[in-house]
C-alpha positions as CSV (number, residue, x, y, z in Angstrom):
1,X,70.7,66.2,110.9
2,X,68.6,64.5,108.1
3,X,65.9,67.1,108.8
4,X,68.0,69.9,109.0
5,X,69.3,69.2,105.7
6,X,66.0,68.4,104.0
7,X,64.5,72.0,105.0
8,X,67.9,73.6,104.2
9,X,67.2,71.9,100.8
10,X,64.0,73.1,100.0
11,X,64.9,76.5,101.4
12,X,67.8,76.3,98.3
13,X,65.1,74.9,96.2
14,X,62.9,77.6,96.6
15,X,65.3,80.2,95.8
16,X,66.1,81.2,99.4
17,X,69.7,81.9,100.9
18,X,70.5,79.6,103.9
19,X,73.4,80.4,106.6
20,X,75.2,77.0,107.1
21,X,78.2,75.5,108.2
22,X,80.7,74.4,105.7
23,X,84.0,72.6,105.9
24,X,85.9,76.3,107.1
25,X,83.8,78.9,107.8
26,X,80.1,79.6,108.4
27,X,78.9,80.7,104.6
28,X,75.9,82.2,103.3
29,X,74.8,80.2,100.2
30,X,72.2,79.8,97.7
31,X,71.3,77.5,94.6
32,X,74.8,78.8,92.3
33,X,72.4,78.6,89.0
34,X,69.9,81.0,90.7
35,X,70.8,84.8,89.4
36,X,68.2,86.3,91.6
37,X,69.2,84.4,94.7
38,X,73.1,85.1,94.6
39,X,72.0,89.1,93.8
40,X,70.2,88.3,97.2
41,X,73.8,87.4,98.4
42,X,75.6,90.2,97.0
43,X,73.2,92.7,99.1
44,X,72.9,90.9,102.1
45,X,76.6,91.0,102.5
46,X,76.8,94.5,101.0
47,X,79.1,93.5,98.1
48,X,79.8,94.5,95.0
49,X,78.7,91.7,92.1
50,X,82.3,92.6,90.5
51,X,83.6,90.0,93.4
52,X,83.1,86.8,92.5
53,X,82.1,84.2,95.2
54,X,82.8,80.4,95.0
55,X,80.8,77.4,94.9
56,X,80.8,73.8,96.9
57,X,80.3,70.7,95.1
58,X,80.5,66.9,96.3
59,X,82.6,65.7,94.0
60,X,85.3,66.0,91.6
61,X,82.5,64.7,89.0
62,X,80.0,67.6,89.8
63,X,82.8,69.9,89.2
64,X,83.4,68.2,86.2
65,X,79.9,69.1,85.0
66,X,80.5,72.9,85.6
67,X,84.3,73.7,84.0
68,X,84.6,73.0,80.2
69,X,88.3,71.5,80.5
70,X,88.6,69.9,83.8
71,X,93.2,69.9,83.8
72,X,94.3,66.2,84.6
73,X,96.3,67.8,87.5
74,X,92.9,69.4,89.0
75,X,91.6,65.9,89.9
76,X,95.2,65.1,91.4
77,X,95.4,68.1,93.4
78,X,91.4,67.8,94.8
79,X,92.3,63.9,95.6
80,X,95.7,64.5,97.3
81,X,95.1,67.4,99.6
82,X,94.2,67.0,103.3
83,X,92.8,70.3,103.7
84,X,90.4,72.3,102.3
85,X,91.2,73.6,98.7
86,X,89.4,76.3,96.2
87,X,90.2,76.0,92.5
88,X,89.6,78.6,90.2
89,X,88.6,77.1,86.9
90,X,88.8,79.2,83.7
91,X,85.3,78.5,81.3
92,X,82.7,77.9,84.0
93,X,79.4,77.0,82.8
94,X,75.9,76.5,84.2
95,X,76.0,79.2,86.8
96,X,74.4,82.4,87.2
97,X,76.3,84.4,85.3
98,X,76.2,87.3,88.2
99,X,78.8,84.4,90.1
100,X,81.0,84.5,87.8
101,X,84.2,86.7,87.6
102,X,84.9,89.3,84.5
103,X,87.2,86.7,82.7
104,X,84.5,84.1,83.2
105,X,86.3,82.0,85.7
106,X,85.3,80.3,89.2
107,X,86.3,79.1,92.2
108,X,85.0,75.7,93.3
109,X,85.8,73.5,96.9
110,X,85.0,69.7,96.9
111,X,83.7,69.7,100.5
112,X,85.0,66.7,102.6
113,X,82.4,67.6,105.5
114,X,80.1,65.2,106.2
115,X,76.9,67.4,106.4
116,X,78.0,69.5,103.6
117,X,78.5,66.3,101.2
118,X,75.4,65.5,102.2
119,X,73.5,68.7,101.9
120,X,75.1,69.0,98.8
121,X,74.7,65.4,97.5
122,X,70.4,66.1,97.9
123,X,70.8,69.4,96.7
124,X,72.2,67.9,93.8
125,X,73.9,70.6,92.3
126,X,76.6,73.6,93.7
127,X,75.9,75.5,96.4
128,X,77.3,79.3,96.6
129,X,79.8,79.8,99.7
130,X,80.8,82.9,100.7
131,X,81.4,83.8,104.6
132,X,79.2,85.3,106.6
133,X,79.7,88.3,107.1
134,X,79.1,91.9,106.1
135,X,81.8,92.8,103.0
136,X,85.0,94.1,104.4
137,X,84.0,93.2,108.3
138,X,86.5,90.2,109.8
139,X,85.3,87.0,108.6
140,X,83.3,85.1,111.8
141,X,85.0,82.0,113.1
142,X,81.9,80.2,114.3
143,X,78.1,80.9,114.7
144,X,78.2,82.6,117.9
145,X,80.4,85.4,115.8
146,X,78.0,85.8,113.2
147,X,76.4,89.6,113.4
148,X,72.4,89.2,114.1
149,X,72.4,91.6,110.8
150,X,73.4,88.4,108.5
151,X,71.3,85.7,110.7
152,X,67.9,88.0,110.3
153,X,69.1,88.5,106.0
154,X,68.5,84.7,105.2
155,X,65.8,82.0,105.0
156,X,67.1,79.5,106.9
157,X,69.4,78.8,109.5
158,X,70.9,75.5,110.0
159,X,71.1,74.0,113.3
160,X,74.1,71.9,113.1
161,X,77.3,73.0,114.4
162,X,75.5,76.2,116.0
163,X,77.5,75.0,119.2
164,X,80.7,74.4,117.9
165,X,83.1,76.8,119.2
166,X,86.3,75.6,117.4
167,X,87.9,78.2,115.4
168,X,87.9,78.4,111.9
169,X,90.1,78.6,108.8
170,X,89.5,79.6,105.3
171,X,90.1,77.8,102.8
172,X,93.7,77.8,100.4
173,X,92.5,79.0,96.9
174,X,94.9,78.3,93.6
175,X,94.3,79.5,90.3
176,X,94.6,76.4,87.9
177,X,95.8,77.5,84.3
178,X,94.7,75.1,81.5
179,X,98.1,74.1,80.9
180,X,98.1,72.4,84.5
181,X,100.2,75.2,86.3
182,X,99.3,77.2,88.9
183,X,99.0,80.0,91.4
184,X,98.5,80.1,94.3
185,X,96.1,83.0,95.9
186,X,95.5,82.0,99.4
């Protein structure tokens, strides 16, 4: 695992787009700071840049790092769930601007995977998630249902969890409004 991550790393470091397992679905990610590297995204999956995708971090403190008001109720809701959760923040900062949606917002999952908090805990900063798959095509719920079109469009394939057959879910997604309510997407 430790090498896997280490040449997914400099893959990210480098610019690159890496395939990878995350905590629901197989994504297709990239450094979330990189402009030319999430355009990369955008094409491989055939997508227009008018759709946002979201981000990973490790922690509620890296997210804190990338929203300019952080809502009291977002570090509740990230501590308390049990499954996977997306947040869209309003007023992200240090992205690529080409990640962020029109109104400047952003959707951002503290992974609870062990490989991904660790990938992402080298990486050292947010890694772009968005399923693998070709826009508008059913999103793949392991490796083995990734199209050979997405696995020969990155740099780097992980290794781990290329056997894992389980089926996969994405994740829920809530909009959090800077007043603490919210809605609820997915």
């Amino acid at each position: 695992m430790n090498q896997d991550i280490n040449e997914a790393v400099k893959v990210l470091r480098n610019g690159g787009v890496i395939l990878y397992p995350t905590d629901t679905v197989w994504g297709i990610g990239c450094d979330a700071s990189n402009e030319k590297a999430v355009e990369r995204i955008y094409q491989i999956k055939k997508r227009s840049d008018s759709k946002s995708m979201l981000v990973l971090a490790d922690s509620p403190a890296m997210v804190q790092y990338y929203v300019n008001d952080m809502p009291d109720v977002a570090w509740e809701l990230i501590e308390s769930t049990s499954t996977p959760l997306t947040i869209i923040y309003d007023n992200a900062k240090n992205f690529a601007k080409n990640l962020l949606a029109d109104d400047g917002s952003i959707g951002i999952r503290v992974a609870n995977d062990k490989f991904i908090k660790a990938l992402l805990s080298r990486f050292r900063a947010p890694i772009v998630s968005t399923s693998a798959n070709i826009s508008g095509e059913p999103t793949p719920q392991n490796f083995m249902e990734i199209s050979d079109e997405i696995k020969n469009s990155v740099d780097y394939i992980v290794k781990h969890k290329q056997d894992d057959l389980t089926k996969s879910l994405p994740s829920r997604i809530i909009k959090l409004k800077h007043n603490g309510e919210f809605i609820i997407i997915r």
